[in-house]
C-alpha positions as CSV (number, residue, x, y, z in Angstrom):
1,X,34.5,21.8,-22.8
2,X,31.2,20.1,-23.9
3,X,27.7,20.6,-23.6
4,X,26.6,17.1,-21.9
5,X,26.4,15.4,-18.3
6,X,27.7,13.0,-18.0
7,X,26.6,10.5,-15.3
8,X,28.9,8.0,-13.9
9,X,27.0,4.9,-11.6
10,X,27.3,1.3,-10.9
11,X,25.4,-1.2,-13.2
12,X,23.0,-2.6,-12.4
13,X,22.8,-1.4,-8.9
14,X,21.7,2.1,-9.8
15,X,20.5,1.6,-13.0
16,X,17.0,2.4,-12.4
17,X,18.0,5.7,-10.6
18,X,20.2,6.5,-13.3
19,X,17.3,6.2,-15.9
20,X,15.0,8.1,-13.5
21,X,17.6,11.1,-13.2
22,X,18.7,11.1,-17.1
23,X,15.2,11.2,-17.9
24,X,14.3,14.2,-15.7
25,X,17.4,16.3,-17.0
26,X,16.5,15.7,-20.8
27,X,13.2,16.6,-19.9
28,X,14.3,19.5,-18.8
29,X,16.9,20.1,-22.2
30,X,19.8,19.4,-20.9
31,X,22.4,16.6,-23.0
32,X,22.9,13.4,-21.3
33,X,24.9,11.1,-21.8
34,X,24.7,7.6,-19.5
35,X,25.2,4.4,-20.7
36,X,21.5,3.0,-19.4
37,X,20.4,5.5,-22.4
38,X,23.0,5.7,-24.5
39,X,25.0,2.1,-24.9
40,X,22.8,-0.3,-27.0
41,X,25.9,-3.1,-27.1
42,X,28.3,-4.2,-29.9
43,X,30.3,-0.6,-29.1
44,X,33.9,-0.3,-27.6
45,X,32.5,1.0,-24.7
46,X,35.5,2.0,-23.1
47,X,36.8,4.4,-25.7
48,X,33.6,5.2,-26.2
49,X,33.4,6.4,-22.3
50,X,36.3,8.1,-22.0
51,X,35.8,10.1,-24.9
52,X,32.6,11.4,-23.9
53,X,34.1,12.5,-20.4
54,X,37.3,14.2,-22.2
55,X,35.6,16.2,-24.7
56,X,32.2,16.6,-24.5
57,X,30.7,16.7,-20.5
58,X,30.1,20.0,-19.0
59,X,29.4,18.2,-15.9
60,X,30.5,14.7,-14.2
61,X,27.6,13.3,-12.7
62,X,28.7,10.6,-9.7
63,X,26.6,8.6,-8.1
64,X,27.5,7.5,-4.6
65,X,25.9,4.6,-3.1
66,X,27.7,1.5,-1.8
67,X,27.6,-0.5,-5.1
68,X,29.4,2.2,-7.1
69,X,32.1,3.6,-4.1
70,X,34.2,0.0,-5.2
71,X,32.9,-0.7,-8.9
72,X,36.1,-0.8,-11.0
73,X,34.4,1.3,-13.8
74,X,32.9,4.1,-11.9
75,X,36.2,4.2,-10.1
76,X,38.1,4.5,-13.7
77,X,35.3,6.8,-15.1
78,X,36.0,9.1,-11.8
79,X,39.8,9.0,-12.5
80,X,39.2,10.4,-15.9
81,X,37.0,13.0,-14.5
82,X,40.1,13.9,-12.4
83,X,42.3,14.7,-15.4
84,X,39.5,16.5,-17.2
85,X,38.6,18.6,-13.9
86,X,42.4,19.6,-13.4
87,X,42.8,21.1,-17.3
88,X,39.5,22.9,-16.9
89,X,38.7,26.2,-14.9
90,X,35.9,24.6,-13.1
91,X,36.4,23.7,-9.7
92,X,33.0,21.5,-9.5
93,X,33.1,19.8,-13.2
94,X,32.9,16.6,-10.5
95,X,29.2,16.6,-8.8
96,X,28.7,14.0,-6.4
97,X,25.0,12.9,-6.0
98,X,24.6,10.5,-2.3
99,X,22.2,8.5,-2.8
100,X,22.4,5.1,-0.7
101,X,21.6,6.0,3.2
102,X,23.5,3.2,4.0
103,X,26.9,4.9,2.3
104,X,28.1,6.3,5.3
105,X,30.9,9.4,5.0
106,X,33.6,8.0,6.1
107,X,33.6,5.1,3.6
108,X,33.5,8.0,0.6
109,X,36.4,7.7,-2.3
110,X,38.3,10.0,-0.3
111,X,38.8,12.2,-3.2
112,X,34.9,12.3,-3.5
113,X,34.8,13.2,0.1
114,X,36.8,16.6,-0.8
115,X,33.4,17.9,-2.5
116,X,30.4,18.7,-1.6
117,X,27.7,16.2,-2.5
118,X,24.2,16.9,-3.1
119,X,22.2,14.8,-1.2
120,X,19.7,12.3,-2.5
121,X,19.0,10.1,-0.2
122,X,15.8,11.1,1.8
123,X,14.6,12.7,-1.2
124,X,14.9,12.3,-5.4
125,X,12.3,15.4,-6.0
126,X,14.4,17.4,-3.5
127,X,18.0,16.5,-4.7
128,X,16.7,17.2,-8.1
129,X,16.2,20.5,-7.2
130,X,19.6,21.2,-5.8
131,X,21.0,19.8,-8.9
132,X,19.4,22.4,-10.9
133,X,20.6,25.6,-8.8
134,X,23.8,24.3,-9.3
135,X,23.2,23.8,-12.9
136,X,22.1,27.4,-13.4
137,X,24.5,29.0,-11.1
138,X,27.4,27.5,-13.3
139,X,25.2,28.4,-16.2
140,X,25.0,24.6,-17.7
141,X,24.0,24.4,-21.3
142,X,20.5,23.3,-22.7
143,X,19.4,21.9,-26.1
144,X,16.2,22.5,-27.5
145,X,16.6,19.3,-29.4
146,X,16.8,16.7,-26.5
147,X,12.9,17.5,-25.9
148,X,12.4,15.1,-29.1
149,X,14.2,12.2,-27.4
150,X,12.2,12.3,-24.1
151,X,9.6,9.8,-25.8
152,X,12.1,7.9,-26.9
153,X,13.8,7.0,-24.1
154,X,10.8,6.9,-22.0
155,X,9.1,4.2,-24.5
156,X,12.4,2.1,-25.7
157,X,14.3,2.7,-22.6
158,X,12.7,3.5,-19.0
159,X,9.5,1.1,-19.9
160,X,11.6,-1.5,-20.9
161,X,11.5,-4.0,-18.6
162,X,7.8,-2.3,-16.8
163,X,5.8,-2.9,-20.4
164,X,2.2,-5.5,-19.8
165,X,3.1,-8.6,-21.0
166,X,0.7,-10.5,-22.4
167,X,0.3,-13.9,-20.8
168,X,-2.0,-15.0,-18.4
169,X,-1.7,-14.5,-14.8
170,X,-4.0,-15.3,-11.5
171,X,-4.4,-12.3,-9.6
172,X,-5.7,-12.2,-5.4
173,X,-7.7,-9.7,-4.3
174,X,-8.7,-8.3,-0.9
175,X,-11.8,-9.5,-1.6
176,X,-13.4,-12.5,0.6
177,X,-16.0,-14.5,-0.1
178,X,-18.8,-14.9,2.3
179,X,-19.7,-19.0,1.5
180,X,-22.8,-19.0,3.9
181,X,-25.3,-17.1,5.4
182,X,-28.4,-17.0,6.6
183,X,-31.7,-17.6,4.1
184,X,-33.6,-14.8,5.6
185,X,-33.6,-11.1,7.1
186,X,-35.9,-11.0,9.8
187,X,-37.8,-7.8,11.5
188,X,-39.2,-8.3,14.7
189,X,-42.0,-5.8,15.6
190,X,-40.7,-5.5,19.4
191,X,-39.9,-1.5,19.6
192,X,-41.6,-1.4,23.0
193,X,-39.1,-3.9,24.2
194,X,-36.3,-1.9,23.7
195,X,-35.1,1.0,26.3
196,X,-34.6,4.7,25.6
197,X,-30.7,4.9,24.4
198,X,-30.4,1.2,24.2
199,X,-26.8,0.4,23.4
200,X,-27.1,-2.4,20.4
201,X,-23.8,-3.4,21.2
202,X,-25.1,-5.1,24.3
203,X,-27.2,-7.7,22.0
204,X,-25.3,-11.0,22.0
205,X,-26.4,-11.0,17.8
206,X,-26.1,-8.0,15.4
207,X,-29.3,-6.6,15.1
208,X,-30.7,-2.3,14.1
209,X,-33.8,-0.5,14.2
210,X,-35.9,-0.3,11.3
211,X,-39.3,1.6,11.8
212,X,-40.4,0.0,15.2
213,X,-38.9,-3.5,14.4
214,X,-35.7,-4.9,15.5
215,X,-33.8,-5.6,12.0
216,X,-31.6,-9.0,12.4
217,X,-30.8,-12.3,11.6
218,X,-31.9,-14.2,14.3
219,X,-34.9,-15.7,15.7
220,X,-37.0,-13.5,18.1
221,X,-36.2,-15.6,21.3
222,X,-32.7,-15.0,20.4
223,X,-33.3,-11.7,22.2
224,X,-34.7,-12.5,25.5
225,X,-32.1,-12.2,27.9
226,X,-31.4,-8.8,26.9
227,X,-34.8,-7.6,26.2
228,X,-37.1,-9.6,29.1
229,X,-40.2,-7.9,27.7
230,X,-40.1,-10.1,24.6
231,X,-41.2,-13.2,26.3
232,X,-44.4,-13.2,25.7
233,X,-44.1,-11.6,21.7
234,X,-46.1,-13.4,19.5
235,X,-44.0,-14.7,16.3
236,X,-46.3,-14.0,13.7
237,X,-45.7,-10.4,13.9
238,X,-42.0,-10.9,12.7
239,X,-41.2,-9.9,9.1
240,X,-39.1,-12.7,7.1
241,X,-37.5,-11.5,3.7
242,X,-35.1,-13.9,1.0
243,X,-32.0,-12.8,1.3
244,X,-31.0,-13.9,-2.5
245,X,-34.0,-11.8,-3.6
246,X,-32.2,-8.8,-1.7
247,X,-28.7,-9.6,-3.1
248,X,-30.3,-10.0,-6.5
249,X,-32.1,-6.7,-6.2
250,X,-35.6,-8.8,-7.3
251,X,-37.4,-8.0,-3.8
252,X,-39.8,-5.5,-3.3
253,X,-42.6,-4.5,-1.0
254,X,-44.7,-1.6,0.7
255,X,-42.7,-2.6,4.5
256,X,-39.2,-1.9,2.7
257,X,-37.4,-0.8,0.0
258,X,-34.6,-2.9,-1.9
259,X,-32.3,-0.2,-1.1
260,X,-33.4,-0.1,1.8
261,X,-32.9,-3.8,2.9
262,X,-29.6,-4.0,1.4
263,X,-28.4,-1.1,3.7
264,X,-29.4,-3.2,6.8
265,X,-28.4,-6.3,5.3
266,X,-24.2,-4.3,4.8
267,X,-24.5,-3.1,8.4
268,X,-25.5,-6.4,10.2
269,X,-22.7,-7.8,8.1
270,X,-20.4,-5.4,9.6
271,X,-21.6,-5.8,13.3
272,X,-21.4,-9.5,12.4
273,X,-17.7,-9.3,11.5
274,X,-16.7,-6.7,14.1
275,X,-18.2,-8.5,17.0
276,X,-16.6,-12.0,16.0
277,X,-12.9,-10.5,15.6
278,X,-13.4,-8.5,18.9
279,X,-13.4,-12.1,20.5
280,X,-10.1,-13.1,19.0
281,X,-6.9,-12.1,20.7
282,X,-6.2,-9.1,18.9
283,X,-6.5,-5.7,20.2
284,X,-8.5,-2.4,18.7
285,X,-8.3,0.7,17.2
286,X,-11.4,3.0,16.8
287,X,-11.0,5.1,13.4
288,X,-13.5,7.8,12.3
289,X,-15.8,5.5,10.3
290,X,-14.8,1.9,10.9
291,X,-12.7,-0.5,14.0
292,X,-8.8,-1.6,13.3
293,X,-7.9,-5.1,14.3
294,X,-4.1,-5.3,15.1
295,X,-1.8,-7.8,16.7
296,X,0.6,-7.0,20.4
297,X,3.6,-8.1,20.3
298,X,4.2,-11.5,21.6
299,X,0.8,-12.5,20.5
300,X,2.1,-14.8,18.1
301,X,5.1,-17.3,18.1
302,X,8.2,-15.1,16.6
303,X,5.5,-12.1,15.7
304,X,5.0,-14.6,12.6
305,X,1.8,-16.2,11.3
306,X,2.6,-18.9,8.5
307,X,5.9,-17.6,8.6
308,X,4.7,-14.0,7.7
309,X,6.0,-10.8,9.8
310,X,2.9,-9.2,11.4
311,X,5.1,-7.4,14.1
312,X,8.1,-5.7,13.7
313,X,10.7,-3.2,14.3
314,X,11.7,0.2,12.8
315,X,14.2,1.6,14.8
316,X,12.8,2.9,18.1
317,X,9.3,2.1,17.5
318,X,7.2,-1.1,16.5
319,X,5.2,-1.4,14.1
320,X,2.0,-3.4,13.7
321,X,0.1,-4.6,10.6
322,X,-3.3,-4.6,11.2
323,X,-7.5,-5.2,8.7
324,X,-10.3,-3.5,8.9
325,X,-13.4,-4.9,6.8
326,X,-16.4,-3.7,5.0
327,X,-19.1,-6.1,3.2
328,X,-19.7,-6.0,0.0
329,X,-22.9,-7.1,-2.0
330,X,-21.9,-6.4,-6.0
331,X,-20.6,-7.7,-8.0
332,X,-19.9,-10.3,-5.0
333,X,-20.8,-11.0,-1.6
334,X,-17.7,-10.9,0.1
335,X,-15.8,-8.9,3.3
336,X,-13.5,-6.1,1.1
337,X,-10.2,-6.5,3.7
338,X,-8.3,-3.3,4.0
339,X,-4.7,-2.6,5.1
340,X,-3.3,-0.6,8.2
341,X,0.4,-0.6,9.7
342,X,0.3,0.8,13.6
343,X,3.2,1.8,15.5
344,X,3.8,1.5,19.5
345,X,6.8,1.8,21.4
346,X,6.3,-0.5,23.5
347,X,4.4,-3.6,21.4
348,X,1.3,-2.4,23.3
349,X,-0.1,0.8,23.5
350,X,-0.4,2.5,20.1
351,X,1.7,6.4,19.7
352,X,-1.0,8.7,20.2
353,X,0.7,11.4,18.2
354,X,-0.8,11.5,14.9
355,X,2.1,12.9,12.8
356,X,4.6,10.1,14.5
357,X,2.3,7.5,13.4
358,X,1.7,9.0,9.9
359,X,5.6,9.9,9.3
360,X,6.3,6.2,10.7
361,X,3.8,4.2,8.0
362,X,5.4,6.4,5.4
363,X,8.7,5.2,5.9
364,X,7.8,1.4,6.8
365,X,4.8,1.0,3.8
366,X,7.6,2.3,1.4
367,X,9.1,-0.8,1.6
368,X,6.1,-3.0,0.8
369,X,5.4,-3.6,-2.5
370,X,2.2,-5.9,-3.7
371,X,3.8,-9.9,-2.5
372,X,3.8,-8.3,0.6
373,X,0.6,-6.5,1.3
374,X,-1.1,-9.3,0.2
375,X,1.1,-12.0,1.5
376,X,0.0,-10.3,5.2
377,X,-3.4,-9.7,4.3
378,X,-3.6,-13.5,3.8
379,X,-1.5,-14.5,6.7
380,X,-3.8,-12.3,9.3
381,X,-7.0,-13.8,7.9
382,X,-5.9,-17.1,8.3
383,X,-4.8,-16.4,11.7
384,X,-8.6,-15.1,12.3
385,X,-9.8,-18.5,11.0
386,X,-10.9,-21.7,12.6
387,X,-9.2,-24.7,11.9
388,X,-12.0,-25.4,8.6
389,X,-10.3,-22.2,7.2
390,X,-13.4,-20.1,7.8
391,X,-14.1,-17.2,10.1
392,X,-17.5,-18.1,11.7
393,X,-19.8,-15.3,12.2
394,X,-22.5,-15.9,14.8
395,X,-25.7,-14.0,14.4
396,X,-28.2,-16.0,15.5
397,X,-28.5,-19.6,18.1
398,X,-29.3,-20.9,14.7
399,X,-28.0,-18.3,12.1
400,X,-24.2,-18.4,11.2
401,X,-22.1,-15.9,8.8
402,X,-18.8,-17.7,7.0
403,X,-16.6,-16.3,5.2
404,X,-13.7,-18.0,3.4
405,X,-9.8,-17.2,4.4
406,X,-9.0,-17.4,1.0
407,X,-9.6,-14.4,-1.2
408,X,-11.4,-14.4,-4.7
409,X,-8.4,-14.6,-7.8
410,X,-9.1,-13.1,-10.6
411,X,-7.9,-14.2,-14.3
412,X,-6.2,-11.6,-16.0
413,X,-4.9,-12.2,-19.8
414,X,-1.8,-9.6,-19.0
415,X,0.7,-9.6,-16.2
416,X,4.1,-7.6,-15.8
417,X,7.1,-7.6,-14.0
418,X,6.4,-7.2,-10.2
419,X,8.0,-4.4,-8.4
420,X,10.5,-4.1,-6.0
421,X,12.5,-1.6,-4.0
422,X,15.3,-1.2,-7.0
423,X,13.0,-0.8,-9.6
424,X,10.6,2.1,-8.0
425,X,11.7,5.9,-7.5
426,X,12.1,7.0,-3.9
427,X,9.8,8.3,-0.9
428,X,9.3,11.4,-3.2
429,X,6.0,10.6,-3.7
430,X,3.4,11.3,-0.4
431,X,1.7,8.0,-0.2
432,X,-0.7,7.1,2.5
433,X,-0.7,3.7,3.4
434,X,-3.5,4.1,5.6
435,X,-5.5,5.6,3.2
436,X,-5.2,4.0,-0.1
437,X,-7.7,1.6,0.2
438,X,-10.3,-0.4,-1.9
439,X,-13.8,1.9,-1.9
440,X,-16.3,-0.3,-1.0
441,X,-19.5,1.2,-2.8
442,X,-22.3,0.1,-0.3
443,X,-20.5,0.9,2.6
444,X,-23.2,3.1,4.4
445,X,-24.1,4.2,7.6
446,X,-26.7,2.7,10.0
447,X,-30.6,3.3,8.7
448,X,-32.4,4.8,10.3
449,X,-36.4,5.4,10.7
């Protein structure tokens, strides 16, 4: 009997897998043997595989996923295994490893079936660790010398294909540029105007207090219908600042700081933006520091914008895809769009139970990779647009906030391979899909006196 493992899958299928596990067990000093790491062509593979399975594997690795339960060689590799199992004293030299969910167990190589697999399938950290016990129970072999090769097969082998390459590639962000807005910030001195626990939601243009002036884009008549003592304010009391001179950081005075103005200005953006998607036929979701926009189902004609899923299923449930935005001043002036996936049951109403909706966007944002997230991203935004292909932000009778449906693209000098679902390890890793998002640096609350 030998002192490898051998591990028996179906190529290409479960290649990546296959790298993924050999790497963990040499890692660990165990011998491997698998042909992902081990054939580098021009061999008599065959004979070469055979032999390795008759004389030198402590252990037959198989791995079961719908790919390898009818590949002629895994099904000749686990014949050998057979022969060698029946001339040895140990029961489970044969370890089956289920990894494909959608292998079901009646479909098993029936003389797979007989043994007890360790499941893979809902997790590779977890699996790993079964594998192990085993390993010591039956008190498999390690080699001090396989820690040596771990580089090596992480550089020449696991990297292979995932390495930069160096050619030029255009990259999207979630960035969007905002390609007009107003020339000026204006403060209107009309604090005596305004009711005791005045809700500024109620103003049909953004506007905050600042000191005892109004802090908005719009004129000061702008305001008369929801603040009737205004009619008779006298103009010349309002406060006009450049807003290129804020942007640019070059204004100062004794009425405000730079800071300070560029505060307001990121909060009137943001009221700006949240009051103009309210009035599109989306529907809401209040987080703990900023609003949701998602779509119902039926909104759209086949849950599709531009031929892009924004509504689908998962099982029992249905899940939404859904923005939020923040506005950005450096290094440009732009609406930073984040990402959110929202379940409901119903298309409608949203699961209130935290932990479903958290377990849900773990299993569905697994599945996304970066085409995806931004492909939907785009798609949403230009379902938010007007027909010119901006989303028109009214702040003002005469003021007007536009920002662009198309993001900023960035020139980068290296690109590399693009992910998918066969080339990424498993759930194993407790991602947030809600959560990783861009930081947007001047994100701040509302200023206060």
């Amino acid at each position: 009997m030998g002192k490898s493992i051998f591990i028996s899958h179906a190529s290409p299928e479960d290649n990546d897998f296959a790298r993924w596990l050999s790497l963990q067990l040499v890692g660990l000093g165990y011998e491997v043997w698998c042909d992902v790491i081990k054939l580098r062509g021009g061999e008599d593979w065959w004979s070469v595989i055979e032999n390795e399975i008759r004389n030198n594997s402590v252990k037959f690795l198989v791995i079961l996923s719908q790919s390898s339960n009818y590949k002629e060689g895994v099904l000749k590799e686990i014949a050998v295994a057979e022969k060698v199992k029946k001339n040895s004293n140990d029961k489970q030299f044969i370890v089956p490893l289920h990894l494909d969910p959608a292998l079901s167990y009646d479909d098993i190589n029936l003389e797979l079936l007989r043994i007890n697999s360790i499941n893979f399938k809902s997790s590779w950290a977890d699996g790993l660790k079964n594998l192990l016990l085993l390993f010591e129970e039956h008190s498999v072999p390690k080699s001090n010398n396989e820690h040596e090769n771990v580089s090596e097969i992480w550089q020449n082998i696991y990297l292979r294909d995932k390495r930069p390459l160096f050619e030029e590639e255009i990259y999207s962000s979630n960035w969007f540029p905002v390609i007009e807005i107003p020339s000026v910030l204006r403060f209107h001195k009309i604090n005596y105007a305004i009711p005791k626990d005045f809700d500024f939601k109620e103003l049909s243009y953004p506007g905050l207090m600042f000191k005892e002036y109004l802090a908005t884009f719009a004129y000061c008549y702008d305001f008369m219908k929801e603040l009737p003592r205004t009619t008779t304010y006298n103009q010349v009391e309002s406060i006009e600042i450049s807003l290129p001179e804020i942007i640019e950081g070059t204004f100062s005075s004794e009425f405000i700081q730079n800071r300070e103005a560029k505060k307001i200005l990121i909060v009137l953006l943001n009221k700006a933006f949240d009051h103009a998607i309210r009035h599109k036929p989306v529907s809401i979701y209040q987080m703990s520091n900023k609003v949701s926009y998602w779509i119902k189902k039926g909104t759209l004609d086949k849950d599709k914008f531009n031929k892009i899923q924004l509504v689908g299923k998962q099982l029992d449930k249905i899940w939404h895809f859904g923005i939020s935005g923040n506005a950005k001043l450096y290094p440009e002036l732009c609406i930073v769009i984040n990402s959110h996936i929202w379940f409901t049951n119903d298309g409608e109403n949203l699961i209130q139970e935290a932990g479903k909706q958290h377990s849900a966007r773990r299993k569905q944002g697994k599945n996304w990779w970066n085409n995806d997230w931004r492909n939907k991203i785009l798609a949403f935004m230009q379902f938010l647009a007007e027909s010119d292909g901006y989303i028109h932000l009214e702040v003002g009778s005469e003021e007007k906030v536009c920002i662009s449906s198309e993001p900023f693209q960035f020139n980068s000098p290296v690109r590399y391979n693009d992910p998918n679902k066969n080339n990424l390890p498993g759930d194993d890793f407790d991602y947030d899909y809600d959560e990783i998002e861009t930081e947007v640096s001047d994100s701040l609350e509302e200023p206060t006196e």
